[in-house]
N, C-alpha and C positions, 0 to 999 in steps of 0.2 A: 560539465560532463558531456562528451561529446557521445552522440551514438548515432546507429546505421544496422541498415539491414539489407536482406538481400533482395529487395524489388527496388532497391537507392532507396529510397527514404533515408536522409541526414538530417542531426539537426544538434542543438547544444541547449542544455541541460541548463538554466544559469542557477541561482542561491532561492529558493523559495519558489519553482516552475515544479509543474507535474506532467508527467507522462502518464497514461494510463492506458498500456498495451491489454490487448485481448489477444493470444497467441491460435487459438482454436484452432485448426485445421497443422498448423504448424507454421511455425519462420524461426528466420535464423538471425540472432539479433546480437548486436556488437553495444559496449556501453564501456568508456574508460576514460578516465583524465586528460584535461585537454594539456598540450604540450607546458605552459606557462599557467598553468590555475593552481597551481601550487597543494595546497594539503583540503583535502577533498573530505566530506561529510555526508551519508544518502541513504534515505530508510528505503528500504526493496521491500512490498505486499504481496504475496502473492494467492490470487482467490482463486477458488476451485471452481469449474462452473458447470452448470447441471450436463445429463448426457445427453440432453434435445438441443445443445448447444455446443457443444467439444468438435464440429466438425466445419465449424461456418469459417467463412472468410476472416484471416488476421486483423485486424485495425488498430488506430491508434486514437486516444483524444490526449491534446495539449493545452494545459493553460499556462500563462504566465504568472506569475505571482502576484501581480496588483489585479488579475481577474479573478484570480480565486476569492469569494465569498467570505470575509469576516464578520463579528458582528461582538457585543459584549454586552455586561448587564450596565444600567443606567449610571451606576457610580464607575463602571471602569476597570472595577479590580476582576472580573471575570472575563478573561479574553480567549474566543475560540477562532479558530481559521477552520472553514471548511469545508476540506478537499472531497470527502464524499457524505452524503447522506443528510441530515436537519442537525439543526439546532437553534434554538431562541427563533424557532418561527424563521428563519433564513436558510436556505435550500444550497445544494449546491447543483453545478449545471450538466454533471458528470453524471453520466449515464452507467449503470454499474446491472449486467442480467445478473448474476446474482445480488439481492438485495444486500448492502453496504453499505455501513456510518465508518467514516474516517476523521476524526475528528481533532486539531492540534489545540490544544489548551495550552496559557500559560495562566496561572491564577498568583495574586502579586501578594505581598505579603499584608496582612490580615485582612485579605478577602472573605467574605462569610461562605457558609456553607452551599453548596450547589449540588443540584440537582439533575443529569442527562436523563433522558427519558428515554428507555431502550425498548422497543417491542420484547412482550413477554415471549420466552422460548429461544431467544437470540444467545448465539455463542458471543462471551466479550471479554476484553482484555484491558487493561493499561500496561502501557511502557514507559516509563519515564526518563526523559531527557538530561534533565537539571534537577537540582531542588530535592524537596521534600515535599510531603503530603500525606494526611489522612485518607485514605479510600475505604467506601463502602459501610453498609452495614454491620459488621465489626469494627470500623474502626481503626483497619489493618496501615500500620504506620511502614511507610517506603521510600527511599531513595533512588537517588540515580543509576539510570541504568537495569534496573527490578523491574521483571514482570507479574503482573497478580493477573489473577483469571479469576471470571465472577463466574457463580451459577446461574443457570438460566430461569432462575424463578422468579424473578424478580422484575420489575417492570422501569428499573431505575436505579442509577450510580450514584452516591453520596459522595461529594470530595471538599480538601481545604487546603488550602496552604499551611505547613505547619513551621515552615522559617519564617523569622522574624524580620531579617533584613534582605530575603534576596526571592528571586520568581521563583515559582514551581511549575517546569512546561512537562506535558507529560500529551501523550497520543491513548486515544480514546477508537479502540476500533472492537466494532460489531457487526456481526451478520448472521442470515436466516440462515439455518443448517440446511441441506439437501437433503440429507437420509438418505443417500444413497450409497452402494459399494464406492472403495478407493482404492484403485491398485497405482502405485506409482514407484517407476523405476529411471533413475536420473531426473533429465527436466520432464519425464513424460507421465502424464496425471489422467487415468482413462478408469474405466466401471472396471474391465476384467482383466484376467492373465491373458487370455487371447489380444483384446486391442490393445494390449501395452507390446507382445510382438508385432503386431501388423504395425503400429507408429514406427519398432524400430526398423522394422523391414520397409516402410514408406522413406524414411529417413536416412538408409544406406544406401537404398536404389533411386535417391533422388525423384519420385514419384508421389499423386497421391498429396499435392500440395508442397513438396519439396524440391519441387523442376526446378528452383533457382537456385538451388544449393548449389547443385553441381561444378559450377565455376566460380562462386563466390570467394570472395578474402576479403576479410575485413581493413580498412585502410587504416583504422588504429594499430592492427593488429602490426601489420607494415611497417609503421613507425617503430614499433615499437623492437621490431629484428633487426632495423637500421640503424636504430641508437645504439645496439649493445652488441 
């Protein structure tokens, strides 16, 4: 996956790399298949982040794949990658203002039961990739592709592999709520109805952190009027 934005920053995306953009103040960012990488696969996060922080300079962190943080339980059948937050005492190196667990599991067939450990109060989710699995305190049986949403009372995810012959990967992502208002219209995520016009009015007039809009085009983009 190739992408670009409009201060140049390029770079490519390959099979198990993370990007992890912080947009805040605003940028205009390009992201699409590279001419010959054929049929493409890419979970998209995207985190809200408090209002003492919506205005700071954009950035980016990258890792590659063999840097990203694995780890698993001693026999093996519990395997986590991860891209943000803890697990089994292994950190990841991903700086995240709002607090975030990103977590990729696969758990192999008759793995025992496991345990995430979420801070209580934390909003959480599963998605699942592949497979099947047991999740949670009920028991709530789900396949691929399903999302379950836990309550926040809890201090902890229960899960299992429940096929017999084949992995269950599923993503395990949590975070601290803000409590704070959410006005959001298109890709613009601000506290009120005022600063969601001022973004668009930043964003039309090329100002206000949007000075390089103005003459930007994306070189994907390019390609992509030329092919067709």
């Amino acid at each position: 996956m190739e992408h670009e934005d409009f201060t140049g920053r390029r770079g490519v995306i390959n099979p198990g790399d993370l990007q992890w953009m912080t947009a805040g103040r605003g940028i205009l960012h390009s992201e699409m298949p590279g001419e010959n990488c054929g049929e493409c696969h890419g979970l998209q996060l995207w985190v809200n982040l408090s209002k003492k922080y919506k205005m700071i300079e954009p950035n980016y962190q990258e890792l590659l794949d063999k840097d990203i943080p694995r780890t698993a339980t001693s026999d093996g059948l519990v395997q986590v990658k991860i891209v943000a937050g803890e697990s089994m005492s292994v950190k990841s190196p991903v700086y995240t203002r709002t607090p975030t667990m990103y977590l990729d599991f696969t758990l192999k067939p008759n793995s025992p039961l496991f345990t995430q450990e979420i801070p209580k109060g934390w909003n959480a989710f599963i998605y699942i990739l592949n497979g099947q699995g047991e999740f949670g305190s009920k028991k709530t049986e789900a396949d691929a592709h399903h999302v379950l949403i836990f309550s926040q009372n809890g201090d902890g995810i229960d899960f299992r592999n429940t096929g017999k012959n084949s992995d269950c990967r599923f993503l395990l992502i949590a975070g601290q709520p803000l409590n704070e208002p959410i006005v959001q219209h298109g890709p613009f995520v601000m506290n009120t109805q005022e600063e969601i016009r001022q973004a668009m009015e930043d964003y039309q007039s090329c100002r206000n952190g949007f000075e390089h809009a103005r003459d930007w085009q994306s070189k994907g983009i390019e390609r992509s009027m030329v092919r067709h």
